[in-house]
Each structure stands twice: as structure tokens, then as C-alpha cells.
N, C-alpha and C positions, 0 to 999 in steps of 0.2 A: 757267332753262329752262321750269318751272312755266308763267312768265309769258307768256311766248309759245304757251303752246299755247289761251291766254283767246282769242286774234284769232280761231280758226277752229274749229268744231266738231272731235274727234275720230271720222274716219272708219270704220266699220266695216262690212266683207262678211260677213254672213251666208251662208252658203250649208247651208240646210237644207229641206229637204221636212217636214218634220211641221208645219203648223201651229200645235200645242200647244206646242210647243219654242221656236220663234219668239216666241210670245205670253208664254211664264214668263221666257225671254232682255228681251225687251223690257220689258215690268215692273220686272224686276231690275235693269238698266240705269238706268233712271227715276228711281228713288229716289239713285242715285250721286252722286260728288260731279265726276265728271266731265263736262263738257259733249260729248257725243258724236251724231252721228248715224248710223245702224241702217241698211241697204239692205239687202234681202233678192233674193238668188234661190232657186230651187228645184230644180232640176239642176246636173251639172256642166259640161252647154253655154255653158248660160247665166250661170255664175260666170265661165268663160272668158273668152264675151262682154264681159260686164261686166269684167272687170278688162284688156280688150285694146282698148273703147272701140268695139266691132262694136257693126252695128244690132240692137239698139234704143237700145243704152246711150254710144252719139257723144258725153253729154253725161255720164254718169257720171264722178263724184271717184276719185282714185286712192287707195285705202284703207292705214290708215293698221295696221290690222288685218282679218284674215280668220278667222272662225271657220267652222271646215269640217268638215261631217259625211263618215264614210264612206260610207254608203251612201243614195247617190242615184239616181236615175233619168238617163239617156242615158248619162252617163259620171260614172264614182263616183269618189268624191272622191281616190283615190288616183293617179286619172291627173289627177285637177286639180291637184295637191301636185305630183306630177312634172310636170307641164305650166310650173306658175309656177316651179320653180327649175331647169329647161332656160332659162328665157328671163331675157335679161340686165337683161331693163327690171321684171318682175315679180320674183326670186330674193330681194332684200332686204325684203317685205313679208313682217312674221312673220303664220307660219300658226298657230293653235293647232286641236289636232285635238279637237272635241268630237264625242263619239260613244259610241250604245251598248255599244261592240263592246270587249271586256273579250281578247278572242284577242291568244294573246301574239304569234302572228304579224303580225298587224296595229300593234303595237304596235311591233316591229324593222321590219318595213317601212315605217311612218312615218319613225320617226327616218331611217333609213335615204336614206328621199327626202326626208330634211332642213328636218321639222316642228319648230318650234321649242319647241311643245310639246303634250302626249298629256294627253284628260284625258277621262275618261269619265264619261259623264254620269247623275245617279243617279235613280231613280225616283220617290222623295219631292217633294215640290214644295218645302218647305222645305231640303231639299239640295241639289238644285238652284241655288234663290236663292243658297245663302249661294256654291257652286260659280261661279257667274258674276260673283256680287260680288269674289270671288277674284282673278276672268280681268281683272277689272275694274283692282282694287287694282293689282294685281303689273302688268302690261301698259301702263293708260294714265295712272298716277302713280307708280311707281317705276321702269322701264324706261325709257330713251332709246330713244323708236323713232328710226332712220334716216329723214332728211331727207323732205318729202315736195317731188315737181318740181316741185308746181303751186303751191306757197305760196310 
């Protein structure tokens, strides 16, 4: 299975507004032993967009992973969790929820709307790293992600 995933970058949707998060994600990434590429948005319009292939993103990959922050701007990430597993063509893209949000409400509400997994993100920059290297290991080398259409 390994082997196959050499032909094509592994896809991933960010969907975070902080800059700074984006920037320690991306880093952390980099050093991995996974060959992957990183697309960012910054709302949860525009995650939509992008994973539904509206203008701007007509040409956008269909991601092979999403790490989704709770709270964003237009529409937060809770409606974008529920938005992707209402719909039958988005539902099988795992979501992992990265966010600062420690609320155990937030936390049964995730799973709830059928996050694959909760992971909150810590303040150290060093924990951080080692916390996305994690997302990294478990997720795009030991996990069988589901098929993707376009490959």
C-alpha cells in the first residue's frame, strides 16, 4: 500500500485562520517522512468551497485529509464537520479536529458530527511539532485512508 502512495503527493486541507499555526503545521510537516502537500484556507466558506470544487477552487485536489480548526470566521468549523458528512461525495474524507478548544462540549459535539478525531492543540511550540508529527505518523503512514476519485 506504502508503495502506491510514492505516485502522488498526500493531500491535505487545512482549514485554519491563525497564521502562526499554519506556519508551525507547515514546518512540522516538512521535516516528515511523508511526501504531502498542504493547501490552506482560512474560513469555513471557503473550506466548503474548496472541498466542493466552487470558484475559486474549480481546480482544487480532493484531500486526502482535513485538519479543521473550531473556530473560524463565516462559518466555524462545526458546521463545516457537519456540512462534509451530510454529503455523500465528502463523508469518507477523515476529519481531524485540531483546535484550541479543550470544552468537553465541543469535544461530544465533534465526535458526535463524526470527526474522526479530537485533538487539541497545545501552546509550546515544541508540542505542537511533536502533536502534528503524531497527526502525521498515525494518519498518512499507518492509517488506510479511503480510495481517493481522482487517482
Amino acid at each position: 500500500m506504502t508503495g502506491q502512495r510514492t505516485l502522488r503527493p498526500i493531500e491535505i486541507l487545512m482549514v485554519e485562520d491563525n497564521p502562526g499555526d499554519v506556519r508551525l503545521t507547515r514546518e512540522a510537516l516538512k521535516g516528515g517522512k511523508v511526501w504531502n502537500e498542504i493547501h490552506v484556507v482560512t474560513d469555513g466558506v471557503a473550506a466548503l468551497d474548496f472541498l466542493r470544487h466552487e470558484p475559486p477552487y474549480e481546480q482544487a485536489p480532493r484531500p486526502d485529509l482535513v485538519l479543521l480548526d473550531l473556530n473560524l470566521p463565516k462559518k466555524d468549523g462545526r458546521e463545516v464537520l457537519s456540512s462534509m458528512k451530510a454529503d455523500p461525495l465528502l463523508k469518507a474524507i477523515p476529519v481531524v479536529i485540531l483546535t484550541t478548544s479543550q470544552a468537553e462540549e465541543d469535544v461530544i459535539r465533534a465526535y458526535n458530527l463524526n470527526c474522526n478525531c479530537y485533538v487539541t492543540k497545545p501552546v509550546d511550540f515544541e508540542q505542537f511539532t511533536r502533536i502534528v508529527q503524531a497527526i502525521e505518523q498515525f494518519w498518512l503512514t499507518i492509517v488506510t485512508l479511503p480510495p481517493n476519485p481522482a487517482s
